[in-house]
Short mmCIF file of the C-alpha atoms (twelve columns), coordinates in Angstrom:
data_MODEL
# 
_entry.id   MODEL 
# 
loop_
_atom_site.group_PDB 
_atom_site.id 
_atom_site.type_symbol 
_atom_site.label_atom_id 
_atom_site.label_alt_id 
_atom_site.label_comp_id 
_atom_site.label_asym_id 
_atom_site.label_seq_id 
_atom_site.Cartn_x 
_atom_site.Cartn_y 
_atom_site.Cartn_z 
_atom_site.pdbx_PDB_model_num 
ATOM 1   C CA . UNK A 1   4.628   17.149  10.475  1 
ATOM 2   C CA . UNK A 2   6.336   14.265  12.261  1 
ATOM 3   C CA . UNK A 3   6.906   10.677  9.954   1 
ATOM 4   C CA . UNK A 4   7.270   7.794   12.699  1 
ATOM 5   C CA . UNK A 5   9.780   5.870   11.132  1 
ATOM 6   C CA . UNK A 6   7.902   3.018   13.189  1 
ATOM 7   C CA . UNK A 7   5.022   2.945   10.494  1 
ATOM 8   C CA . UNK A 8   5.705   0.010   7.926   1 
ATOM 9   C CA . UNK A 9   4.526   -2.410  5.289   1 
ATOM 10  C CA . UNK A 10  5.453   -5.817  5.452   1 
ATOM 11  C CA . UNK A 11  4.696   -8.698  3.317   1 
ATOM 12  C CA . UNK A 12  2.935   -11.736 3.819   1 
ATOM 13  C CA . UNK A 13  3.162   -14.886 2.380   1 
ATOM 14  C CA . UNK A 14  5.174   -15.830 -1.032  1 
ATOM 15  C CA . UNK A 15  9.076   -15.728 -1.636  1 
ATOM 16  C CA . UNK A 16  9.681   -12.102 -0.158  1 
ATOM 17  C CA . UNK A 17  7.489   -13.055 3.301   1 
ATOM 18  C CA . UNK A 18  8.562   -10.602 6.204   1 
ATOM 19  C CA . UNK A 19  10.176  -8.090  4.094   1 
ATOM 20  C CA . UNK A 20  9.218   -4.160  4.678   1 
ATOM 21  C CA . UNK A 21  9.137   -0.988  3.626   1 
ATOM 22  C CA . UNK A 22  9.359   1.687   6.153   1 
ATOM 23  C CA . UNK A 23  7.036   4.547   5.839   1 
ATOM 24  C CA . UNK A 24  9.527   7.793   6.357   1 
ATOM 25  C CA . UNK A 25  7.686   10.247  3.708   1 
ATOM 26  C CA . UNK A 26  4.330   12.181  4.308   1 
ATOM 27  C CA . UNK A 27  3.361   10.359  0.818   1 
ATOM 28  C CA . UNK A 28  4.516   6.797   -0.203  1 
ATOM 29  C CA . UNK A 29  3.722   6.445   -4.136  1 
ATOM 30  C CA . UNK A 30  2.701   2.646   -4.990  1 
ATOM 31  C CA . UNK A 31  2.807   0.901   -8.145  1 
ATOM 32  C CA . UNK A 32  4.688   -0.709  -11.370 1 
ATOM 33  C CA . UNK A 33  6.507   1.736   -12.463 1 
ATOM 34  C CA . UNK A 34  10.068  2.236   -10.965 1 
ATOM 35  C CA . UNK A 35  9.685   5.904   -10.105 1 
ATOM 36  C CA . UNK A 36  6.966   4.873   -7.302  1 
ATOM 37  C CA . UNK A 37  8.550   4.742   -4.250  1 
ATOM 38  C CA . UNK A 38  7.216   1.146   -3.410  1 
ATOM 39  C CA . UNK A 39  7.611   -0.727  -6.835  1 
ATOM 40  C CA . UNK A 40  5.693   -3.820  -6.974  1 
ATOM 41  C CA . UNK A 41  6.322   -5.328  -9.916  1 
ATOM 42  C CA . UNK A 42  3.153   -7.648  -10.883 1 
ATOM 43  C CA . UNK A 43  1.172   -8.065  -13.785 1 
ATOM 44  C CA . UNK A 44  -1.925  -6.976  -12.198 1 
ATOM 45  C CA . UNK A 45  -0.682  -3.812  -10.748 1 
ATOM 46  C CA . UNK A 46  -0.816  -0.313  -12.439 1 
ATOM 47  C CA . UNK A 47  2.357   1.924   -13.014 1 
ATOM 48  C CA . UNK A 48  1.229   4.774   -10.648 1 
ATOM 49  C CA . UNK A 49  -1.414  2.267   -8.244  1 
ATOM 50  C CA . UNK A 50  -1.985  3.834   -5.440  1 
ATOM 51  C CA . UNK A 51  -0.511  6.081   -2.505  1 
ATOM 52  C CA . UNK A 52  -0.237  5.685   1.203   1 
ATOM 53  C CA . UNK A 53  0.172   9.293   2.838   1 
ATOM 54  C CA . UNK A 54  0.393   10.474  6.379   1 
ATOM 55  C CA . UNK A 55  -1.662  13.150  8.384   1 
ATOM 56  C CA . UNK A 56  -2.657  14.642  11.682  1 
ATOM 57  C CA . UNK A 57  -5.299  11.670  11.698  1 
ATOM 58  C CA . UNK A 58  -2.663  8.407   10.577  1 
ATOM 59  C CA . UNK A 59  -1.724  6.691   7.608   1 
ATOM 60  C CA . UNK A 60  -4.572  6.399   4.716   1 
ATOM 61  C CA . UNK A 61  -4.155  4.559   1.501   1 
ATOM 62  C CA . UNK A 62  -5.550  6.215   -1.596  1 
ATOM 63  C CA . UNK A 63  -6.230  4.946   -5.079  1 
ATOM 64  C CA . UNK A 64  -6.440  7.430   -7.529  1 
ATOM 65  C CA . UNK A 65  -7.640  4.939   -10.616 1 
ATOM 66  C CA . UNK A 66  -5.698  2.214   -11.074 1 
ATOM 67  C CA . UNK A 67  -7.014  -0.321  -13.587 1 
ATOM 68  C CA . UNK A 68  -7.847  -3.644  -11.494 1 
ATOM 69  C CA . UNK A 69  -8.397  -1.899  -7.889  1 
ATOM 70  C CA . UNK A 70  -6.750  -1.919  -4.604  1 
ATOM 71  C CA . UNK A 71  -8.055  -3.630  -1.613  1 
ATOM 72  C CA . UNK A 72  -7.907  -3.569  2.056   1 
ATOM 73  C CA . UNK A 73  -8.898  -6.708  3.883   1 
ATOM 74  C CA . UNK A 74  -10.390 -8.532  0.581   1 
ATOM 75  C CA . UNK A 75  -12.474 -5.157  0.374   1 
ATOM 76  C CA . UNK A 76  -11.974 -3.300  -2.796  1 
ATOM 77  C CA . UNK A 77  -11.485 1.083   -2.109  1 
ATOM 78  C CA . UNK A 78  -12.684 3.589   -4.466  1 
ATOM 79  C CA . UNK A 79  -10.676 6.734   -5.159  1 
ATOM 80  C CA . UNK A 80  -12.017 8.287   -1.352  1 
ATOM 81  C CA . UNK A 81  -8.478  7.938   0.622   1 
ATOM 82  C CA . UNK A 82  -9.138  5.067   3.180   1 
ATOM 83  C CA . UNK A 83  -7.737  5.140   6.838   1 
ATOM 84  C CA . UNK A 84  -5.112  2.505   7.630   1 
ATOM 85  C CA . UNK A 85  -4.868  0.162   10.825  1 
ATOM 86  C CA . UNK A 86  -2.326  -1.684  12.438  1 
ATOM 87  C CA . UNK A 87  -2.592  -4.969  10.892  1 
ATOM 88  C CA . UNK A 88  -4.700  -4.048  8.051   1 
ATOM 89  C CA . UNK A 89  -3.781  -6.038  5.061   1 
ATOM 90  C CA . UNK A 90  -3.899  -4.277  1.619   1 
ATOM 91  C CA . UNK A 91  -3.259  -5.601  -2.052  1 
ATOM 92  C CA . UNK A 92  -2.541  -4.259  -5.105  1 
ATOM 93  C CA . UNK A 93  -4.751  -5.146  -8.379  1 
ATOM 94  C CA . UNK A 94  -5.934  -8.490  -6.702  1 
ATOM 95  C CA . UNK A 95  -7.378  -9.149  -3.322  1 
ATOM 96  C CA . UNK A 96  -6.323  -12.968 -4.924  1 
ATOM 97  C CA . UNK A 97  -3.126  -12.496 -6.535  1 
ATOM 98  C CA . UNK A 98  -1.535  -9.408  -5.370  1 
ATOM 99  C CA . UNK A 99  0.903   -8.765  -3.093  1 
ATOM 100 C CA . UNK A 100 -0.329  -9.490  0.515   1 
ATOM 101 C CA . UNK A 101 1.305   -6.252  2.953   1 
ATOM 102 C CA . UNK A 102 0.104   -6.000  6.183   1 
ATOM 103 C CA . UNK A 103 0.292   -2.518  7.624   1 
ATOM 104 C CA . UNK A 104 2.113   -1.546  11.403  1 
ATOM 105 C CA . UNK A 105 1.855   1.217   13.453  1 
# 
């Protein structure tokens, strides 16, 4: 399987706008806890959130349960992994107060 190391998530908006995270593993844990390999470190957000994992068809975000939901443009997704588009903007725990990352192809 081939990663593009083009893939990202970038933040929007607050005190870490324009950061990223490159995507460069087939699956990109997401949550509190600092084991996850995307830590996001907000009250709303559960220790293991959600993942983000690559496949023949693209990037899809998954959430396997988290307590307050995860949400791709304001629209909360149930545990059913969810394809990802360039410029698709996904939050953790809040489609209000989470962390605003925009996904790029």
């Amino acid at each position: 399987m081939n990663i593009s190391t083009k893939s990202k998530l970038r933040v929007r908006e607050g005190p870490f706008d324009g950061c990223g995270v490159s995507l460069t593993a087939a699956i990109a844990a997401m949550g509190r806890d600092s084991t996850n390999d995307i830590v996001e470190e907000h009250p709303v957000v559960s220790r293991k959130h959600a993942r983000i994992f690559q496949n023949a068809q693209g990037y899809w975000l998954q959430d396997p349960g988290s307590a307050d939901g995860t949400f791709v443009d304001g629209e909360t997704i149930g545990q059913d992994p969810l394809a990802l588009n360039h410029g698709d903007r996904t939050q953790l725990g809040s489609a209000a107060s989470g962390t605003d990352w925009e996904f790029f192809v």
